[in-house]
N, C-alpha and C positions, 0 to 999 in steps of 0.2 A: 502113245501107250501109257506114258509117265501119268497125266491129266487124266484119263479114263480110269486108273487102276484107283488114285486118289481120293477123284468123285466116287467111284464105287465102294472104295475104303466110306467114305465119310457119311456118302447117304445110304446106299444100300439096305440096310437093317431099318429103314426109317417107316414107320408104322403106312406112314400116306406116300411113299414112293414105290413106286410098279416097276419102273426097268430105269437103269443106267446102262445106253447104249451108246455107240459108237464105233465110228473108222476115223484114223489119222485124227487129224483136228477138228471134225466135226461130232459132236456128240449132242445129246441128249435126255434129260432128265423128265420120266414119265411120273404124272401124279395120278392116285386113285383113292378113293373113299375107303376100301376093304383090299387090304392085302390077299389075304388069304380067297377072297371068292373071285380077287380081281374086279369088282364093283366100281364106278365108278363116280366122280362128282357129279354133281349138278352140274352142267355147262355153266347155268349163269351164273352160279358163286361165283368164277373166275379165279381159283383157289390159287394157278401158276399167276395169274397177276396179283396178286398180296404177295407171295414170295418176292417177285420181281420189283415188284414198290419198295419191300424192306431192303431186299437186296441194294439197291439206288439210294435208301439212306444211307446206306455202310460203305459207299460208293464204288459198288460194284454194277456196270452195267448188263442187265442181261436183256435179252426179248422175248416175250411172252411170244407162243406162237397165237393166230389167231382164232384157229377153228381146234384147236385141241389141247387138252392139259398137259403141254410139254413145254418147257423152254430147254432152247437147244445153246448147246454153247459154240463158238467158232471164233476160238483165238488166233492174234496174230500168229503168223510163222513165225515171228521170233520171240515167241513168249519164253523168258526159261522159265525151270524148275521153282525158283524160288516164288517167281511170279503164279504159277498153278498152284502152289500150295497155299499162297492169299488167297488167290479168289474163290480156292473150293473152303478154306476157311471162312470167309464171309460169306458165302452161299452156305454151306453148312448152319451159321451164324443166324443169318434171316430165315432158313428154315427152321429151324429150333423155336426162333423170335414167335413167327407165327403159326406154330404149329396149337396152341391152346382153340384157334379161331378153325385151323381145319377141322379138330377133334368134333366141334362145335358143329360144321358144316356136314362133318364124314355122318353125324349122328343124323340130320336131317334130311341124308341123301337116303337113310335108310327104307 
């Protein structure tokens, strides 16, 4: 719950993020072109892999899912606290990084 509440504290409000879901330890961060109509990207931009490439500079590993704009997260069981709050910092971090390239994308999906 601690991880889920976090990620949703962080991205939530984020212009190109659709749903921050989850149970227990597995969650998931949904992306979309248009918040409001719920529109979605281009498949082929592959906008969840730019996230996850920056993410991986920052050294945070995540996985792109392969057939949908989501990358899910699924931390160890014994992640603590202080560990959830890096990596939704650095995911926060790489989202921000490339979010000028979504903008850019979100405008072409239109």
């Amino acid at each position: 719950a601690y991880l889920l509440g976090r990620l949703r504290e962080a991205l939530g409000d984020h212009p190109y993020i659709g749903e921050v879901r989850g149970e227990g330890l597995i969650m998931a961060v949904e992306f979309i072109a248009d918040k409001e109509t719920r529109r979605p990207f281009d498949p082929k931009a592959n906008v969840h892999r730019l996230v996850a490439a920056r993410a991986l500079e920052l050294q945070l590993m995540v996985r792109p899912l392969p057939f949908i704009e989501v990358i899910p997260f699924s931390p160890p069981l014994c992640i603590t606290q202080a560990e959830c709050d890096e990596a939704v910092e650095r995911f926060a971090r790489a989202l921000n990084d490339v979010t000028p390239e979504l903008q850019r994308l979100a405008k072409a999906a239109a």
